[in-house]
C-alpha positions as CSV (number, residue, x, y, z in Angstrom):
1,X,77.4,92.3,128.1
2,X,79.7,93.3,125.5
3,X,81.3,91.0,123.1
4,X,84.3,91.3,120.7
5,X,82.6,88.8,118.6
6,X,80.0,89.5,115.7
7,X,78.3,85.9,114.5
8,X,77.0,87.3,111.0
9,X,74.6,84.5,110.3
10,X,72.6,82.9,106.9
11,X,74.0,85.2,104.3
12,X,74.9,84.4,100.7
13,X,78.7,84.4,101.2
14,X,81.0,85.4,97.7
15,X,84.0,82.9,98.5
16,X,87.5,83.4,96.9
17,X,86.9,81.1,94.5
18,X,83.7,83.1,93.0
19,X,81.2,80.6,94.4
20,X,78.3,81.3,96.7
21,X,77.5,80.1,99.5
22,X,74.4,79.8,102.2
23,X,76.4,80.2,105.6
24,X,77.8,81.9,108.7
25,X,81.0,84.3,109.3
26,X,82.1,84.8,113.0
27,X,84.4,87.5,113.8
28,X,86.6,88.2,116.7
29,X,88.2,91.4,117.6
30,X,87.8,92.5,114.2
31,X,88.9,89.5,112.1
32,X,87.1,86.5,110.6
33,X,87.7,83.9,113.0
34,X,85.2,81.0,111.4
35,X,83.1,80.6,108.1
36,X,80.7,77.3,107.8
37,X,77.6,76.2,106.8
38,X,76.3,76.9,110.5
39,X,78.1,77.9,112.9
40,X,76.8,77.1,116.2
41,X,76.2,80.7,118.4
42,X,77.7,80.8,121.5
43,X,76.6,83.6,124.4
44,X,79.6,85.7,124.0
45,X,78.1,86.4,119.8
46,X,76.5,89.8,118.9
47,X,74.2,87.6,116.1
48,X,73.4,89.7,112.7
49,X,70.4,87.9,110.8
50,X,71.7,88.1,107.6
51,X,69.5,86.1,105.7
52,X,68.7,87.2,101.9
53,X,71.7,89.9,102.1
54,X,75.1,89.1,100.2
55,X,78.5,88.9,102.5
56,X,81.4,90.5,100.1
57,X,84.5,90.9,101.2
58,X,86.1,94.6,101.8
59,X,87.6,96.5,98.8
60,X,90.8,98.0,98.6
61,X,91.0,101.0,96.9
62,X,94.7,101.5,96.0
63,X,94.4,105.2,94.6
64,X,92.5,107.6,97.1
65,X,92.7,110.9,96.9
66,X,91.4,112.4,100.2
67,X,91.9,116.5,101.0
68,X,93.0,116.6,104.1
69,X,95.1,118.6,105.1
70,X,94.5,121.9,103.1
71,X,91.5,121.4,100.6
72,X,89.3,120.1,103.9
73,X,86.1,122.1,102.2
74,X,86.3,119.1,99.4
75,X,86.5,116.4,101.9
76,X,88.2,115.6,105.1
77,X,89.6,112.1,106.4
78,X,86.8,111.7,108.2
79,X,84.2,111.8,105.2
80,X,86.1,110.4,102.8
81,X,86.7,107.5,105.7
82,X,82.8,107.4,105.7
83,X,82.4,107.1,102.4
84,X,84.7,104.3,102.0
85,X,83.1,102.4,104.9
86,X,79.3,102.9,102.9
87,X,80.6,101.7,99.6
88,X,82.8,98.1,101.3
89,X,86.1,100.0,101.0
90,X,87.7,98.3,103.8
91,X,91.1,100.0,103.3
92,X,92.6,102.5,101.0
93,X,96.3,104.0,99.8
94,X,95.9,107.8,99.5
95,X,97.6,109.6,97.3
96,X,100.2,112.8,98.2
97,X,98.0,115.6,96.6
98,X,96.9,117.6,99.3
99,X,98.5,121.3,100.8
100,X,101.1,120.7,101.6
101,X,102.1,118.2,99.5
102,X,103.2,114.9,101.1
103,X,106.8,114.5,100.0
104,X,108.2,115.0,103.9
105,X,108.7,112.8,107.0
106,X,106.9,115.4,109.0
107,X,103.7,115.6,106.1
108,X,103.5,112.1,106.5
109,X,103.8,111.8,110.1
110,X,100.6,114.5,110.1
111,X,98.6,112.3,107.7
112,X,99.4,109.5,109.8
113,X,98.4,111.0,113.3
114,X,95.1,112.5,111.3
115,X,94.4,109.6,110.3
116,X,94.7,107.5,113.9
117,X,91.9,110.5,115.2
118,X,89.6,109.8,112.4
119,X,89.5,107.4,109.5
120,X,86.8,104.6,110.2
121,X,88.9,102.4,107.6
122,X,92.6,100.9,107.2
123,X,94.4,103.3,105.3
124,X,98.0,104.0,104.1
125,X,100.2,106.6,102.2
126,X,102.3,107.4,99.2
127,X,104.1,109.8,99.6
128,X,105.4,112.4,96.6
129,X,108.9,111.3,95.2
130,X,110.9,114.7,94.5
131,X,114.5,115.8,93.9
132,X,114.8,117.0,97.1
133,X,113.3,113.8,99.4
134,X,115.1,110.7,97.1
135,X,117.9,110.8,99.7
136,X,115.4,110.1,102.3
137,X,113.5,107.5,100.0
138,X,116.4,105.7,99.3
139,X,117.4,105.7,103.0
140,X,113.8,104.0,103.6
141,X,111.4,105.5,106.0
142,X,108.1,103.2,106.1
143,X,106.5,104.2,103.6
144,X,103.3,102.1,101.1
145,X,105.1,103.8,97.9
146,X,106.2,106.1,95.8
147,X,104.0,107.3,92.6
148,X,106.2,108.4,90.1
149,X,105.0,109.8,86.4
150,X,106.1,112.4,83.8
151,X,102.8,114.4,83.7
152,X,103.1,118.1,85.4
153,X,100.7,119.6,87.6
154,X,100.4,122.4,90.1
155,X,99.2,120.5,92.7
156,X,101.0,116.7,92.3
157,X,104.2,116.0,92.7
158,X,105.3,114.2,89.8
159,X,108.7,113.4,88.5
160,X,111.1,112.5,85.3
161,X,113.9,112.1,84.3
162,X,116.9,111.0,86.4
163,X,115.1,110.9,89.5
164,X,112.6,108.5,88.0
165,X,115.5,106.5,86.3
166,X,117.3,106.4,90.0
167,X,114.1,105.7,91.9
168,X,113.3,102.6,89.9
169,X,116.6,101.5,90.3
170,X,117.1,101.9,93.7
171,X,113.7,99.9,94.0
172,X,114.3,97.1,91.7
173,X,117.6,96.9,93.7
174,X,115.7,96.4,97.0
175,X,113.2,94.1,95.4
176,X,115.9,91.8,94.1
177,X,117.6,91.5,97.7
C-alpha cells in the first residue's frame, strides 16, 4: 500500500529554538504534519528508524547559480537539483547567469518549465534587471527579484546608474504600499 505519510521516528531533532530533542516528525503529502516525543504510528506511515541520526531542517540557498540553459556541460538543473537535495538544500533562488541571460519573460518562462521537468527541490528565479526589461519589471511579472550591482561582466547582467536609482525606487515604492 502506498502512503503519503513518512513517520520519521527517534531522531535528535534541531528545533527553532536551537535545542535538541529525542523525538518523532510525521509528514503528510510532503509537509510536517506532527512533531512529539512519540508519536504513535498508524498503518497508513512509511516508518524511518532514525535513531542516532540528526533531523535538520532544509537549507535555503538564496544565491544558486545553476547552467542551464547554455553552459549545460558545467551543470544542468537536474544535477545541480541533486546536489542540493544531498547537501539538505530544500530550495534555492538561482541566479540569471546562464546563455541566454535571464532578463525576459520568455527566458524565465523556459527556466521555469525546465525546472517543473527536473529539479528534485523548490526553486525560484531572479531575473537580470536591464535598460531594456525595467518597463516590464516595473509593470510586475511574478518574479523572486531583481539583483542589481555596479560590477561588469560578460556573462551577468549587472546594472548602474539610473536604472539602479529607478529600480530601488520603484521597489521601495511598492514595499511601502
Amino acid at each position: 500500500m502506498s502512503s503519503n505519510t513518512l513517520l520519521i521516528s527517534q531522531a535528535q531533532i534541531l528545533l527553532s529554538d536551537g535545542t535538541i530533542m529525542t523525538g518523532d516528525v510525521r509528514i503528510h503529502n510532503g509537509k510536517i504534519a506532527q512533531i512529539g516525543s512519540e508519536i504513535i504510528p498508524t498503518e497508513n506511515d512509511n516508518i524511518v528508524d532514525a535513531t542516532g541520526l540528526t533531523l535538520l531542517p532544509g537549507v535555503i540557498d538564496p544565491q544558486a547559480h545553476f547552467r542551464e540553459p547554455g553552459l549545460d556541460h558545467k551543470e544542468d538543473l537536474f544535477t545541480a537539483s541533486c546536489a542540493c537535495a544531498k547537501g539538505g538544500v530544500t530550495s534555492c533562488l538561482e541566479m540569471p547567469n546562464t546563455r541566454p541571460l535571464t532578463t525576459t519573460k520568455a527566458a524565465l518562462d523556459d527556466k521555469l518549465q525546465r525546472s517543473a521537468d527536473h529539479c528534485l527541490v523548490n526553486y525560484g528565479f531572479f531575473i537580470g534587471a536591464t535598460a531594456e526589461n525595467l518597463p516590464d519589471l516595473i509593470e510586475g511579472w511574478n518574479l523572486t527579484g531583481w539583483p542589481i550591482t555596479t560590477i561588469v561582466s560578460g556573462y551577468i547582467v549587472y546594472t548602474k546608474g539610473t536604472i539602479f536609482t529607478e529600480v530601488r525606487g520603484k521597489a521601495l515604492s511598492f514595499l511601502q504600499n
